[in-house]
C-alpha positions in Angstrom: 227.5 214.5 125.5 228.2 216.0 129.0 228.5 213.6 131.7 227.2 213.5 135.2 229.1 216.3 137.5 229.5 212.7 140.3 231.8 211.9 137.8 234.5 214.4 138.6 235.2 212.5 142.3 234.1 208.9 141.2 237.5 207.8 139.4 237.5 204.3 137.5 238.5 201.3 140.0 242.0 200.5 140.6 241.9 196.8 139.8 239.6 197.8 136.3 242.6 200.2 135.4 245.3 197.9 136.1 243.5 195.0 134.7 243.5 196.8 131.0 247.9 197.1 131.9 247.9 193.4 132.5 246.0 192.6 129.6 248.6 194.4 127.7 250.9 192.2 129.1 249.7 189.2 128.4 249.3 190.3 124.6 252.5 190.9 124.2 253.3 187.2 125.6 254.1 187.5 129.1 252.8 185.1 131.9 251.1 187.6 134.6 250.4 185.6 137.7 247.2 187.8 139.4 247.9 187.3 143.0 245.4 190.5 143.7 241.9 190.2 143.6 239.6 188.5 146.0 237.6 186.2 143.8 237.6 182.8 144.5 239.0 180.1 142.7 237.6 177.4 144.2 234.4 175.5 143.2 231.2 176.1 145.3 230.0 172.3 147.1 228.6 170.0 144.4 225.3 170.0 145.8 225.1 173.8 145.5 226.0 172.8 141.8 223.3 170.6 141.5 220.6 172.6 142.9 221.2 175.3 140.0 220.8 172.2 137.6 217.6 171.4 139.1 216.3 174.5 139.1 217.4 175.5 136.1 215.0 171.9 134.0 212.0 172.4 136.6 211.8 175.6 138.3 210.2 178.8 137.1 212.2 181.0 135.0 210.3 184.2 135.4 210.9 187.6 137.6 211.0 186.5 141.4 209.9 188.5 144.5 211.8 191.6 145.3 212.5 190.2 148.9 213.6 187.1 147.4 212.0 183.0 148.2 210.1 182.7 151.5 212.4 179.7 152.0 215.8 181.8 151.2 214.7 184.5 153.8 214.2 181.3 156.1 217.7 179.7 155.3 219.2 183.0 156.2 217.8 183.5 159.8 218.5 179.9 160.0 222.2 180.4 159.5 222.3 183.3 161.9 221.0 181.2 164.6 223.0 178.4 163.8 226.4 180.1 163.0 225.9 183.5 164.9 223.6 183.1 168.1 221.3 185.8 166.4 217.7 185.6 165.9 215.6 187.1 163.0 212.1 187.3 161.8 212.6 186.2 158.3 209.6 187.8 157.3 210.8 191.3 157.9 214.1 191.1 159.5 216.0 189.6 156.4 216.3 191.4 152.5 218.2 189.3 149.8 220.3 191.2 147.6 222.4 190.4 144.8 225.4 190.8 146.7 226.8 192.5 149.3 228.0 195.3 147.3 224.7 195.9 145.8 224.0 196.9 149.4 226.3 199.6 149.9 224.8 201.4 147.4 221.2 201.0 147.9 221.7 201.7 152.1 223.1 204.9 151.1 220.6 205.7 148.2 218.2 205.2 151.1 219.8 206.5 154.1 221.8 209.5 152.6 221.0 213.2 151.6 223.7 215.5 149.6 226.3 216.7 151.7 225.6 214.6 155.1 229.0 213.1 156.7 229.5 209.4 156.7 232.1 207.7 158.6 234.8 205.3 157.1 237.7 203.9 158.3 240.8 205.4 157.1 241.6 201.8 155.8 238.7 200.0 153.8 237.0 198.5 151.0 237.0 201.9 148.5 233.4 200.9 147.5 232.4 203.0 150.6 234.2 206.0 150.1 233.1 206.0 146.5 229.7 204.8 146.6 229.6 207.9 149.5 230.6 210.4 146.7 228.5 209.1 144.5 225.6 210.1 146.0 226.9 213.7 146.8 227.3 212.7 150.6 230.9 213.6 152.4 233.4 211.3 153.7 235.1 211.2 156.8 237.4 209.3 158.0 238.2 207.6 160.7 241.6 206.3 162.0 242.9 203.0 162.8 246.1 202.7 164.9 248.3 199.6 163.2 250.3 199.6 166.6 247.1 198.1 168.5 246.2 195.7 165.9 244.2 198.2 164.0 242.1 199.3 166.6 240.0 202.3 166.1 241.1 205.2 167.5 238.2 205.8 170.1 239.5 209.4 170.7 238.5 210.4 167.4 235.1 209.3 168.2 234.8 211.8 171.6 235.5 215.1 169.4 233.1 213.8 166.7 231.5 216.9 165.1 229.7 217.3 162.0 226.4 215.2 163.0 227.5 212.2 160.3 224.6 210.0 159.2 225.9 206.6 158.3 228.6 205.0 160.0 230.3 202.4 158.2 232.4 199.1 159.9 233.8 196.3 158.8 234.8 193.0 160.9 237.2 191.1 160.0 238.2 194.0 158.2 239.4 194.2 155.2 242.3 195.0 154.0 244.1 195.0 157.8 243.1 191.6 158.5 242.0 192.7 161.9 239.8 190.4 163.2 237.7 192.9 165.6 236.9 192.1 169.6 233.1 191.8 170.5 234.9 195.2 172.6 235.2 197.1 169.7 231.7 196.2 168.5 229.9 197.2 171.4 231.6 200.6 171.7 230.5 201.4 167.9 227.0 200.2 168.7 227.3 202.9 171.7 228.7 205.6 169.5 225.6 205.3 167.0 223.3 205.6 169.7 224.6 208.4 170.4 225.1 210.2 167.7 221.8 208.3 166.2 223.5 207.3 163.4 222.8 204.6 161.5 225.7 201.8 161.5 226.1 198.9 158.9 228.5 196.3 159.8 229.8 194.6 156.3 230.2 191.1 157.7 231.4 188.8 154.4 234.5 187.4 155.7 233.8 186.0 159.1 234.3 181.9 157.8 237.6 182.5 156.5 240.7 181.6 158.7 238.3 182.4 161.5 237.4 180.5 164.3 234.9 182.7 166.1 232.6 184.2 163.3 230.9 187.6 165.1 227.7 189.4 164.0 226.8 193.0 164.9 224.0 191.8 166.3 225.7 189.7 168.7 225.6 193.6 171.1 222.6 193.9 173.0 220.5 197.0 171.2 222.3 196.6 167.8 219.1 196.0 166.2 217.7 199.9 167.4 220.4 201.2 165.3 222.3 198.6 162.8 222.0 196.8 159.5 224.1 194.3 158.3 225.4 193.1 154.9 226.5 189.7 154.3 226.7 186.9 151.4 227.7 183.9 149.7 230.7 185.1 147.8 233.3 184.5 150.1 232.6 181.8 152.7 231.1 179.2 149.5 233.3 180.3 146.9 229.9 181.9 145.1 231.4 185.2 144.2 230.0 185.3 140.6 226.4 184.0 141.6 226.1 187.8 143.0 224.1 186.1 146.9 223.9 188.5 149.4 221.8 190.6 151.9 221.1 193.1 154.4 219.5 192.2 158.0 218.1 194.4 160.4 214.9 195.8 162.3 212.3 196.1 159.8 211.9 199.9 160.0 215.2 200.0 158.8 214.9 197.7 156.0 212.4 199.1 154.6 214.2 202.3 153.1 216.3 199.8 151.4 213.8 197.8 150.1 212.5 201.0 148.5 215.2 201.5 146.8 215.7 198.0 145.8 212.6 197.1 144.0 213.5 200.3 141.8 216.7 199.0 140.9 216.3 194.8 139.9 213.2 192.1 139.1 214.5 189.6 141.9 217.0 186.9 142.4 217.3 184.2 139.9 214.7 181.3 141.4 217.9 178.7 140.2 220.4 180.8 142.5 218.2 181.5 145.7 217.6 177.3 146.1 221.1 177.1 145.5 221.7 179.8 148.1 219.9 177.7 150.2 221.5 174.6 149.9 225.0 176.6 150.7 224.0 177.8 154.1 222.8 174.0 155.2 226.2 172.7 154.6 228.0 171.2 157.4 231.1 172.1 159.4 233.1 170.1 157.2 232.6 172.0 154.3 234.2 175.7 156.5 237.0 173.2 157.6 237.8 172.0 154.0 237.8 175.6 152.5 240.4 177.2 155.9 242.6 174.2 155.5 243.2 175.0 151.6 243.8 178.6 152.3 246.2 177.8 155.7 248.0 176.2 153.8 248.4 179.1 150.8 248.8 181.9 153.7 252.3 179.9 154.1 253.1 180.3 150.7 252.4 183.9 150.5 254.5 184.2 154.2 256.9 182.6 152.1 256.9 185.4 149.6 256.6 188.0 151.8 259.5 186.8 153.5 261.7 187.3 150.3 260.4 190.9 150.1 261.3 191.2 153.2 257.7 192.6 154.6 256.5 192.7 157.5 253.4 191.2 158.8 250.7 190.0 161.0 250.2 185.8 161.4 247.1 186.1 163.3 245.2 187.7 160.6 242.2 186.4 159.0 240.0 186.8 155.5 241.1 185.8 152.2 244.1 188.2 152.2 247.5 189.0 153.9 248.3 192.2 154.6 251.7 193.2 154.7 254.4 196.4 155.4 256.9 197.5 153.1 260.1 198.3 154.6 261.5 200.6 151.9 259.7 203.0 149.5 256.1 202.5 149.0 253.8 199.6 148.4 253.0 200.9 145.1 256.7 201.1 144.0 256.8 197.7 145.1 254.1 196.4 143.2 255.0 198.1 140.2 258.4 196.2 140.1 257.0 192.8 140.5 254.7 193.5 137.5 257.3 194.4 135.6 260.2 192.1 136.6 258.7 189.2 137.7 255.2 189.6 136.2 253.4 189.1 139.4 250.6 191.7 140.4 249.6 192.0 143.6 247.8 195.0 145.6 249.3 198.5 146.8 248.5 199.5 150.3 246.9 203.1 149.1 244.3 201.8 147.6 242.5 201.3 150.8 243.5 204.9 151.6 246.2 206.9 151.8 247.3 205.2 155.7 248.0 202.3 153.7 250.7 203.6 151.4 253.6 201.4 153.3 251.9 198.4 152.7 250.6 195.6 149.9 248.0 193.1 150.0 248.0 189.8 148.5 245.0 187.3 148.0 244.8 183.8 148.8 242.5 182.9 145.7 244.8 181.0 143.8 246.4 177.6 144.0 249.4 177.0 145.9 251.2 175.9 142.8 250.6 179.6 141.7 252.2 181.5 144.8 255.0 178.9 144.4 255.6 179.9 140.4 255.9 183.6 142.3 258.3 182.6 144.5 260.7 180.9 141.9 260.5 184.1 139.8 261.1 186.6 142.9 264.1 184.7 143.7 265.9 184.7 140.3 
């Protein structure tokens, strides 16, 4: 049976393939300790717990709206005005999804033609680049300059050619760690004016190990030209529940709601009043959750140390980001799998600027990264 011709530039993901090595591993009785995938270990709030369980006795257990509970759309735009300074019309400014990287595809099933140019930094989450190819659309990327922080290279943006369609962004990006200045935002919402491009900032780690949480929409005009994805995964430890969305100017919505109601039936009624019950949680819960990974960053700065990487303490997300200083982060990783049977990220595969360097996650307990320590120092 022949298979679909997107195949031949959409490859397997990394963390599938190297998943299936590990697994091999472990079979054949060694301890792997996963130190490279961003999923959360720690439990959502017990009252997001609970309203699952009380959902799941009384509530409906039937197909749900495509644009998700009234009262979720309302808990959203609540959030943004209380955590963001951003107002929306729930009505038509705010489009559940189940997760954020359900979004990715269905903007660019909506937004993008075969062979229009998108934009993606030269350093990012690969679900862009191959989410981009997947739909017979081109990639091109732009660079980030690690000796300013990972800065954009605004240059690159005055010799822009090519009339690219989608833009993409990321804040506090991911992998870098970068946390992104209001300054940077406003100069992309400039570019996509005028370029008319359409730019979607992915937004799903701007509660962790940050103090000053920044939407897209927090530029005056954003909303002519922007979307933005969000969720649960990351900031309430809901990465499995699959809680997301996209919010935006309606006319822009719309395209992806399109696509959308082709795609699912709706948001499980039991998750979207759990959703709900996340985004009312108090500051003390965001406090709780940084202090726990604070205090795992120093273990993995620890690590790193022995290493010997180099790396940024100011960074923020769920992830440290870290240079090499011989060979390649892939050679590195490769010999703390097989050594020390510890697994953590190569640099490259954000994209090939990231070939020096290594990611590691916080999402494990700090007994874990200390268990990794013990073995790199044998």
């Amino acid at each position: 049976m022949q298979t679909a011709k997107r195949l031949e530039k959409v490859k397997e993901y990394y963390f599938s393939r190297k998943l299936k090595e590990i697994a091999r591993l472990k079979s054949a009785g060694y301890d792997v300790l996963n130190l490279a995938i961003g999923s959360p270990d720690l439990p959502p709030h017990p009252s997001v717990i609970k309203s699952l369980q009380d959902a799941a006795i009384s509530g409906p257990n039937g197909y749900q709206s495509y644009q998700g509970l009234p009262e979720l759309r309302g808990a959203i735009s609540d959030f943004y005005k209380s955590k963001y300074n951003v107002a929306f019309n729930p009505e038509e400014e705010v489009l559940p999804l189940m997760g954020s990287k359900e979004g990715i595809t269905h903007v660019s099933l909506a937004y993008l033609n075969p062979q229009e140019n998108v934009l993606v930094p030269e350093l990012s989450y690969p679900t862009y680049q191959s989410v981009t190819e997947m739909v017979d659309a081109n990639v091109i990327k732009y660079p980030l300059l690690p000796e300013k922080a990972w800065e954009p290279d605004w240059s690159f943006f005055d010799q822009l050619k090519g009339n690219p369609k989608v833009l993409w962004i990321n804040y506090p990006h991911m992998p870098t760690g970068a946390k992104g200045e209001l300054a940077w935002l406003e100069k992309f919402v400039t570019i996509a004016k005028h370029h008319k491009m359409l730019l979607v900032h992915d937004n799903p780690y701007s509660f962790i190990l940050n103090e000053e949480p920044h939407s897209i929409f927090n530029i005056a005009g954003a909303k002519e030209v922007a979307v933005e994805l969000n969720s649960l995964s990351k900031t309430f430890n809901m990465a499995g529940w699959r809680v997301g969305w996209v919010c935006g100017k309606a006319k822009l919505l719309q395209p992806v709601l399109s696509i959308r109601s082709n795609m699912d039936s709706g948001m499980y009624y039991g998750i979207q009043k759990a959703a709900i019950t996340a985004m009312k949680l108090d500051d003390e819960w965001y406090q709780r959750v940084n202090d726990t990974y604070r205090k795992r960053r120093d273990k993995v700065f620890e690590l790193l140390d022995l290493l010997r990487c180099k790396y940024d303490k100011k960074q923020q997300g769920m992830f440290v980001w870290a240079k090499v200083t011989s060979g390649t982060g892939e050679s590195l990783v490769d010999e703390l799998l097989l050594e020390n049977h510890v697994f953590i990220t190569p640099g490259n595969v954000f994209g090939e600027a990231g070939k020096e360097y290594v990611r590691v996650s916080l999402c494990s307990p700090k007994t874990i990264f200390e268990q990794a320590i013990d073995r790199i120092r044998r």
